[in-house]
ChimeraX commands (.cxc) that place a marker at each C-alpha (Angstrom):
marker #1 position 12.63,21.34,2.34 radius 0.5
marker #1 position 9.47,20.24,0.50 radius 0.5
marker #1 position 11.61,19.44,-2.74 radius 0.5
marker #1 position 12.70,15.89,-3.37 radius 0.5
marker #1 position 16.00,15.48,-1.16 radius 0.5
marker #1 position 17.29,12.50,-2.95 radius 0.5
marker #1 position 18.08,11.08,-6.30 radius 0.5
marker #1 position 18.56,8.11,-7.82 radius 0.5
marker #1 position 22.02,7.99,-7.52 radius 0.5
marker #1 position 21.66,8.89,-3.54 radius 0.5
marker #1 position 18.75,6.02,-3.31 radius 0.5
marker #1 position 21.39,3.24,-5.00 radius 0.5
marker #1 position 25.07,4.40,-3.38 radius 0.5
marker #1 position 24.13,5.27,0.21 radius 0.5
marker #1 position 24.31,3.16,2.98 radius 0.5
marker #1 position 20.83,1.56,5.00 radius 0.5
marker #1 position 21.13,4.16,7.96 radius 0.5
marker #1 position 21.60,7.61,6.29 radius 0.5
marker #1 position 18.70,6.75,4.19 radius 0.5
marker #1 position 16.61,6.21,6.91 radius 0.5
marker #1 position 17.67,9.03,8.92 radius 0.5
marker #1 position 17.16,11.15,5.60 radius 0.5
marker #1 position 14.07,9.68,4.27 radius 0.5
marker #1 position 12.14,9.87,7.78 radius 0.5
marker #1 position 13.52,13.78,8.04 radius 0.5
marker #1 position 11.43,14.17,4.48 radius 0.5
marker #1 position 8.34,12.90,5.59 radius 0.5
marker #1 position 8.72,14.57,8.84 radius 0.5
marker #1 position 8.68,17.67,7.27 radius 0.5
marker #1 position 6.76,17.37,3.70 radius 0.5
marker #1 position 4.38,14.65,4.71 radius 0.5
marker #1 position 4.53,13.77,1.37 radius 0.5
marker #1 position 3.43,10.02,1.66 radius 0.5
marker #1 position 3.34,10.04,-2.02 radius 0.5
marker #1 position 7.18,10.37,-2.79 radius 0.5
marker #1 position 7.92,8.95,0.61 radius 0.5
marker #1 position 6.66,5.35,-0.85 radius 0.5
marker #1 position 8.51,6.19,-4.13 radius 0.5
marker #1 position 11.72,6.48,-2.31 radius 0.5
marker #1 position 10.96,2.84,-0.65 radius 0.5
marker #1 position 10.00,1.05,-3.31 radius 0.5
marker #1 position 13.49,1.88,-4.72 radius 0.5
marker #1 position 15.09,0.62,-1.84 radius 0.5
marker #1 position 12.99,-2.61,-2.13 radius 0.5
marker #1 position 14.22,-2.52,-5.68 radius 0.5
marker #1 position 17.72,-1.90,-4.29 radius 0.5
marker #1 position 17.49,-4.85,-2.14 radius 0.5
marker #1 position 16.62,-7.51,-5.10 radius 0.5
marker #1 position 19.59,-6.28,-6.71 radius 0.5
marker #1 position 22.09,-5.69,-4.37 radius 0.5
marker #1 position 23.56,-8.10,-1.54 radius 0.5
marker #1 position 22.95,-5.77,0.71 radius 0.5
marker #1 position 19.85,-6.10,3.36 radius 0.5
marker #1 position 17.37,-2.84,2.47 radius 0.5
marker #1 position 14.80,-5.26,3.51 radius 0.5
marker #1 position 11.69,-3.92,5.61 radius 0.5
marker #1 position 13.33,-0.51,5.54 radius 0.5
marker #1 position 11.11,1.76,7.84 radius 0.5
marker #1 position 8.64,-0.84,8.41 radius 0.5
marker #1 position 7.24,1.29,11.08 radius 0.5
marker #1 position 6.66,4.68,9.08 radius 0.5
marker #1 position 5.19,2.59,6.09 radius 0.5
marker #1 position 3.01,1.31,8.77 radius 0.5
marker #1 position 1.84,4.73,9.92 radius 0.5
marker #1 position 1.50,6.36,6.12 radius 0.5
marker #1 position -0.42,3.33,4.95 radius 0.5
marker #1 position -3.07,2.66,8.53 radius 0.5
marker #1 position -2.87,6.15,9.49 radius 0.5
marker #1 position -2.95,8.71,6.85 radius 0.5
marker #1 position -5.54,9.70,4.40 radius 0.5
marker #1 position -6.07,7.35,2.08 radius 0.5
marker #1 position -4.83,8.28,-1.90 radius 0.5
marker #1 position -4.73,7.09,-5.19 radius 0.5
marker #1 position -0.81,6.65,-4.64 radius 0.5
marker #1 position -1.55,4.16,-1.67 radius 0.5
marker #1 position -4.24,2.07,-3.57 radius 0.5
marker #1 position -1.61,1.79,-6.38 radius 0.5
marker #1 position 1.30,0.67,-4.30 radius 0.5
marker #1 position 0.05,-1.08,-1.22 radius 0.5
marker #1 position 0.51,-4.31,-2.31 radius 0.5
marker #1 position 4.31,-3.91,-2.76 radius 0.5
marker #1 position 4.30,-3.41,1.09 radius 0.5
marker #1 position 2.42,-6.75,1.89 radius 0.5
marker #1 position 5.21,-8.46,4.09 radius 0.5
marker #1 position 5.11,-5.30,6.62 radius 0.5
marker #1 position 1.37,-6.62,7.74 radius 0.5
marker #1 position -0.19,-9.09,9.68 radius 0.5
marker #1 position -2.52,-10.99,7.97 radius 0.5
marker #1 position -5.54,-9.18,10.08 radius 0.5
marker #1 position -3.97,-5.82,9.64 radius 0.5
marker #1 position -3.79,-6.46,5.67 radius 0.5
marker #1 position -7.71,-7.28,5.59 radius 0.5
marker #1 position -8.03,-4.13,7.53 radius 0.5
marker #1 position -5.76,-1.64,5.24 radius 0.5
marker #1 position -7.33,-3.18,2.26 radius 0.5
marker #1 position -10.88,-2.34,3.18 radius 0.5
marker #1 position -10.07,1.11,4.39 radius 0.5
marker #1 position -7.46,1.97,0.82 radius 0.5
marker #1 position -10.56,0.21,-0.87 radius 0.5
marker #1 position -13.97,0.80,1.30 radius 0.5
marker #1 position -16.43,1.48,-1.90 radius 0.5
marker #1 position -15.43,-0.99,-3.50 radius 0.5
marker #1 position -15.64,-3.45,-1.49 radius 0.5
marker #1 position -19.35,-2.01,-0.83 radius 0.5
marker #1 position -20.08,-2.57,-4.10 radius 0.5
marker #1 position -18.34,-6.45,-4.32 radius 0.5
marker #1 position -20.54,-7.17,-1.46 radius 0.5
marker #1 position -24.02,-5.48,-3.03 radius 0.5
marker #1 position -23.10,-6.98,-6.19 radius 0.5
marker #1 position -22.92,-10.56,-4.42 radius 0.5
marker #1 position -25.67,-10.06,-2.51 radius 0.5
marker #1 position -28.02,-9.04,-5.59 radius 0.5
marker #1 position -26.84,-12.30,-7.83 radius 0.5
marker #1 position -27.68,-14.63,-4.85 radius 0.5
marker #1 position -30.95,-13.01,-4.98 radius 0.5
marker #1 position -30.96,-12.88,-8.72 radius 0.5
marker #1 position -30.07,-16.66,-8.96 radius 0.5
marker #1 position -32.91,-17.78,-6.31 radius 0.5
marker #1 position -35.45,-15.50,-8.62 radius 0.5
marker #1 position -34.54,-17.18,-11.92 radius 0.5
marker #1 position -34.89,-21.08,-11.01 radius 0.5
marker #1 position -38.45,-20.51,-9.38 radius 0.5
marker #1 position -39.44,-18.41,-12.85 radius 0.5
marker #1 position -38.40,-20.83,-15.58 radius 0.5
marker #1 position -39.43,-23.98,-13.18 radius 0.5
marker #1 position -41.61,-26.64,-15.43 radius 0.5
marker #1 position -44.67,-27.87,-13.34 radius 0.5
marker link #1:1,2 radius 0.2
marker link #1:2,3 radius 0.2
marker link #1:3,4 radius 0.2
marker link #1:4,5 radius 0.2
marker link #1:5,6 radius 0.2
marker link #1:6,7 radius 0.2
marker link #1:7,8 radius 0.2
marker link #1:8,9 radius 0.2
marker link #1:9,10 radius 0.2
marker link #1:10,11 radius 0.2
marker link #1:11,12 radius 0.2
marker link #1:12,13 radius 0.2
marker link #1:13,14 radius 0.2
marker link #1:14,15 radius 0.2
marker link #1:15,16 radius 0.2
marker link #1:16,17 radius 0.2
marker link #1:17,18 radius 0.2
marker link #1:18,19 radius 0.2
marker link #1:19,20 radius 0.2
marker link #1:20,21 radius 0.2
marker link #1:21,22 radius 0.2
marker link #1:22,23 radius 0.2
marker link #1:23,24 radius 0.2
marker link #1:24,25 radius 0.2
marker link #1:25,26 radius 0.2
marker link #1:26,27 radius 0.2
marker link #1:27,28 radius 0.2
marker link #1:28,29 radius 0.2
marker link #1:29,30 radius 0.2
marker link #1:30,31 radius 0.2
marker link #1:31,32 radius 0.2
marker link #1:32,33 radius 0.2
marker link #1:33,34 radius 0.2
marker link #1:34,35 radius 0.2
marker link #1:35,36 radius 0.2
marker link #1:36,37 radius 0.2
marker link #1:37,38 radius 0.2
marker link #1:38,39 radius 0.2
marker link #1:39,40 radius 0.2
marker link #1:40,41 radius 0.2
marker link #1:41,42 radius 0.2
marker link #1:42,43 radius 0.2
marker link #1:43,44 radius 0.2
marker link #1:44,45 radius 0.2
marker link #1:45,46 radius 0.2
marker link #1:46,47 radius 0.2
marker link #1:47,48 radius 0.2
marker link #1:48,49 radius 0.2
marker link #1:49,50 radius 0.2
marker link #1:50,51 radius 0.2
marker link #1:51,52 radius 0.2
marker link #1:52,53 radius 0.2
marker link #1:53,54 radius 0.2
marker link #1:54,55 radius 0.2
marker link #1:55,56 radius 0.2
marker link #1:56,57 radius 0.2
marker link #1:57,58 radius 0.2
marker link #1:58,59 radius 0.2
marker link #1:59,60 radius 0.2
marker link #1:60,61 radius 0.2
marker link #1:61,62 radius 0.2
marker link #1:62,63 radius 0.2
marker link #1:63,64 radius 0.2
marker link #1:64,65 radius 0.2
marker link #1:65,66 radius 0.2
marker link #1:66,67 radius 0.2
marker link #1:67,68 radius 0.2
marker link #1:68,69 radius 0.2
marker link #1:69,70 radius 0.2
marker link #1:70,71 radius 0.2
marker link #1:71,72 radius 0.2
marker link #1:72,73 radius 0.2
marker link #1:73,74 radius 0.2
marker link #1:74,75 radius 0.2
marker link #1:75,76 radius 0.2
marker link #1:76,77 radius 0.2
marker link #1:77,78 radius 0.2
marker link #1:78,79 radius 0.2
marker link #1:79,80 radius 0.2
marker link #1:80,81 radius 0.2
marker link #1:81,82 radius 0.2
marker link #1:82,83 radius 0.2
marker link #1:83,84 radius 0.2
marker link #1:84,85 radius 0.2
marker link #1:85,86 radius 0.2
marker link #1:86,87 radius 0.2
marker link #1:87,88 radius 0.2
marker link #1:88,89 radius 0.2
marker link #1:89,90 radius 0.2
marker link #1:90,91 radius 0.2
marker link #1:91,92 radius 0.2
marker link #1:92,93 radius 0.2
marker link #1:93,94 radius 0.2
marker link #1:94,95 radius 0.2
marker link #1:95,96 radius 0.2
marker link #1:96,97 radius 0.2
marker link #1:97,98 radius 0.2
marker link #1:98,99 radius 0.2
marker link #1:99,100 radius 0.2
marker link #1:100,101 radius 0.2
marker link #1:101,102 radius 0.2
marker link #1:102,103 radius 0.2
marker link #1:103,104 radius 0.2
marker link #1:104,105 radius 0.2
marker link #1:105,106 radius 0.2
marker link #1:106,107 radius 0.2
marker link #1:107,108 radius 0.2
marker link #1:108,109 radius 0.2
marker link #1:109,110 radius 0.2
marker link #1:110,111 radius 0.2
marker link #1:111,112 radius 0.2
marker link #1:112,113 radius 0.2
marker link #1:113,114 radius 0.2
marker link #1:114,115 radius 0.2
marker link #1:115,116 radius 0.2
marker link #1:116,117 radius 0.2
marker link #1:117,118 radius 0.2
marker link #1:118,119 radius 0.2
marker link #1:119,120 radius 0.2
marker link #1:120,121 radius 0.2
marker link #1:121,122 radius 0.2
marker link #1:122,123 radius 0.2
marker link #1:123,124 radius 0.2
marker link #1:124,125 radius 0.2
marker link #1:125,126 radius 0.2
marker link #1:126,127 radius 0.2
view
């Protein structure tokens, strides 16, 4: 059952429950956390457009694909859709792990133009 078990028209007719139930069977047995976050963004989509509450739809399996999986190019590109499901510490947290060389590099880059900018005034000084 590794194929995608719902469409579009599935994601925008059926009601809050049986898409949980179904979309938690899918990533029980795929652990695809690739189209599992596909299939919730359209249901955050859904729930701009519809007057129906799809909001914070499996909060706690986006919780465990995003803090406890591997981290992928698929999560780096859509984490920040999933914002409101954090705390603010747990957000810092996700986005160094999703992000860990580059904030490596932010931090050696900072850390060289302080350095860089203390060198530069001392080497043009006038006596």
């Amino acid at each position: 059952m590794t194929e995608h078990t719902l469409n579009y028209q599935q994601l925008f007719q059926l009601q809050r429950s049986t898409l949980e139930t179904r979309i938690s069977n899918y990533y029980d047995e795929s652990r695809d956390s690739k189209n599992t976050i596909k299939y919730l963004i359209a249901l955050q989509i859904r729930d701009e457009l519809s007057s129906k509450d799809f909001s914070y739809v499996l909060g706690g399996l986006v919780r465990h694909i995003f803090l406890e999986t591997k981290s992928t190019r698929a999560l780096r590109r859509y984490y920040y859709l999933f914002r409101e499901y954090f705390a603010l510490d747990e957000w810092k947290l996700l986005t160094s792990r999703l992000f860990a060389i580059t904030m490596f590099v932010a931090e050696k880059i900072s850390k060289l133009k302080d350095q860089f900018a203390k060198l530069v005034p001392e080497t043009f000084s006038v006596p």
